[in-house]
N, C-alpha and C positions, 0 to 999 in steps of 0.2 A: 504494500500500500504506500502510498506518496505520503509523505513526512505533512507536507499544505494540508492534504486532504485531512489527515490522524490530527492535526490541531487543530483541523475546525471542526472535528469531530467531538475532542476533549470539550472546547468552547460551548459548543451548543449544548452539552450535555450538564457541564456549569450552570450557563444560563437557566435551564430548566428546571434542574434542583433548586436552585434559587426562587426561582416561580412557583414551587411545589412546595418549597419548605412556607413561605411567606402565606399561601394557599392553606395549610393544613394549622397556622398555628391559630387560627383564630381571631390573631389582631387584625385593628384596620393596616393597611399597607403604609400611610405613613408614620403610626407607631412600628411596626416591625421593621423600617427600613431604617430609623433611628437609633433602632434597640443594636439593629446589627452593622449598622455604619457604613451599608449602601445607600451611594447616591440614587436619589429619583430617578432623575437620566440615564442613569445606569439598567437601573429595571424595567421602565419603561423603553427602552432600546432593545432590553431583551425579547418582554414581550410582544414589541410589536414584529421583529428579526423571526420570532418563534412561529406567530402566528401566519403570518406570510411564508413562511416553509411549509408550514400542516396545509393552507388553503393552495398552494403550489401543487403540491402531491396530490389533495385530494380532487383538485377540482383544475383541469387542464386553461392554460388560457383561451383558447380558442372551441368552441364544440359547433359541430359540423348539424347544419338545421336541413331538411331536406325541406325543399319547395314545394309547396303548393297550390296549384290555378284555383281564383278567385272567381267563383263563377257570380256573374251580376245578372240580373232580372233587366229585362229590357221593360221599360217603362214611354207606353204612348204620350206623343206629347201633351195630348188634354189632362193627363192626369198630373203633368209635373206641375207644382208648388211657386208661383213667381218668388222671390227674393224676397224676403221680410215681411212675404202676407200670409195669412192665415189658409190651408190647402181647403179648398171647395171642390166637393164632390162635382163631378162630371156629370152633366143631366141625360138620362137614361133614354 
C-alpha cells in the first residue's frame, strides 16, 4: 500500500473517533470540545471531510435518468383559455 494512501487512512480514522467519542459522551459538542482541547475548526473540518466521503461512496455524482416522451392532449382551439380570463365552456 502507498505510504499517502496509509496516512490518510490513519487520519480519517482519527477524525472519526473523535466524532464518535464526542457522539457517545453525552455532552453538548462545545463543552466536550473544551473538556478535550479540540478546536471547533478542527471538528467541524472533520465532520464535514467525513461526511462528504460517506455521501461520495454512497451516492455517485452523476445517476443516469432514462427519458421519457411526454405525451400532450391536442387541445381544439375553441377550447383554449385567452390569457388572464376566466376559461368559458365552448357552446355545444
Amino acid at each position: 500500500m502507498n505510504s499517502a494512501l496509509i496516512t490518510r487512512q490513519v487520519h480519517l480514522q482519527e477524525g472519526a473517533s473523535m466524532l464518535k467519542a464526542c457522539s457517545k459522551s453525552g455532552m453538548s459538542v462545545k463543552a466536550w470540545l473544551r473538556e478535550n482541547g479540540i478546536s471547533r475548526d478542527k471538528y467541524y473540518y472533520w465532520k464535514r471531510k467525513l461526511k462528504d466521503i460517506c455521501l461520495d461512496e454512497l451516492c455517485p455524482s452523476f445517476v443516469e435518468i432514462a427519458a421519457v416522451p411526454v405525451l400532450r392532449k391536442k387541445i381544439r382551439p375553441d377550447q383554449r383559455a385567452p390569457v388572464g380570463r376566466r376559461r368559458v365552456p365552448a357552446p355545444i
